[in-house]
C-alpha positions, 0 to 999 in steps of 0.5 A: 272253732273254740268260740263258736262251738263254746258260744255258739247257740242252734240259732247262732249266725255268722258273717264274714266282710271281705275288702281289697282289691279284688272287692268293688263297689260303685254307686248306680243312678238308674231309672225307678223300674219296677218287677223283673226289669230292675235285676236285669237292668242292675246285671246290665250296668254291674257288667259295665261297671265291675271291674273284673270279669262279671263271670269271675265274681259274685254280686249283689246291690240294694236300693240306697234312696229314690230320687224324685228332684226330677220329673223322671224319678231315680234310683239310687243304687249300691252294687258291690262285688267280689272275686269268686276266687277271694269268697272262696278264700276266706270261706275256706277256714269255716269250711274245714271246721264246718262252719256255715257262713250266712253272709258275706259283706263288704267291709266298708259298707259295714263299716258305714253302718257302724257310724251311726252308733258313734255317739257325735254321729250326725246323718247329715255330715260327710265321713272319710275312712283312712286305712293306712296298711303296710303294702296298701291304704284304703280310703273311703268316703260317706254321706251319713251311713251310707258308702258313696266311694272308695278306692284302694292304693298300691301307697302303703306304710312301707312306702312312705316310712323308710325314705332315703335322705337321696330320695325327692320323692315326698309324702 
């Protein structure tokens, strides 16, 4: 609240990431339709491949590349979602302090788009992005800048440090 009332300008915007279990994203090859054929298409296949109720969360997904290798061209699309119940959790700071958030995004996907500011960054290359957290880790995977796979496991820090000499179980 201090840094944004002491910083913050009439044209100051602000973005909030999310991640978690409770975010998805998945990577969509899908005909090149055009007009108003293409959100429903993308509605369609968001409620086959989201991984929680498509009632329970928001969505949103952008158009990563065209595939034109093939006599029929493609679409390459990013689709992510969240949890209406996670949104709703992390805007709630801003909301008590009257804080209008303008966007939402999903923490990997903005960090793949940071990778192009780091000075031995090649477009070409592939990336992998390991969060080990204490109860989970995060493990995500790009080609250039742009996200192409992530996943989260139940295997955190806590998990693998502490092991009892009686244990077998090895990391």
């Amino acid at each position: 609240d201090d840094l944004y009332h002491e910083l913050g300008g009439r044209w100051t915007t602000v973005s909030l990431t999310v991640g978690g279990s409770e975010t998805a994203f998945r990577s969509l090859l899908m005909p090149a339709i055009t007009g108003r054929a293409f959100p429903a298409a993308v509605g369609f296949e968001a409620k086959k491949q989201i991984p929680f109720p498509i009632a329970e969360c928001y969505f949103d997904y952008r158009k990563v590349a065209v595939i034109s290798d093939d006599p029929a061209p493609k679409l390459k699309v990013a689709l992510i979602a969240a949890t209406r119940r996670l949104i709703a959790e992390h805007l709630a700071p801003f909301q008590t302090l009257n804080i209008r958030v303008d966007a939402v995004y999903l923490s990997q996907d903005v960090i793949g788009r940071m990778l192009a500011g780091l000075p031995a960054y090649e477009p070409d290359r592939h990336y992998c992005l390991v969060n080990i957290e204490r109860l989970k880790s995060e493990i995500a995977y790009y080609r250039g800048s742009e996200l192409e796979f992530s996943h989260i496991s139940s295997l955190g820090s806590q998990f693998l440090a502490n092991r009892r000499s009686a244990d077998d179980t090895v990391f």
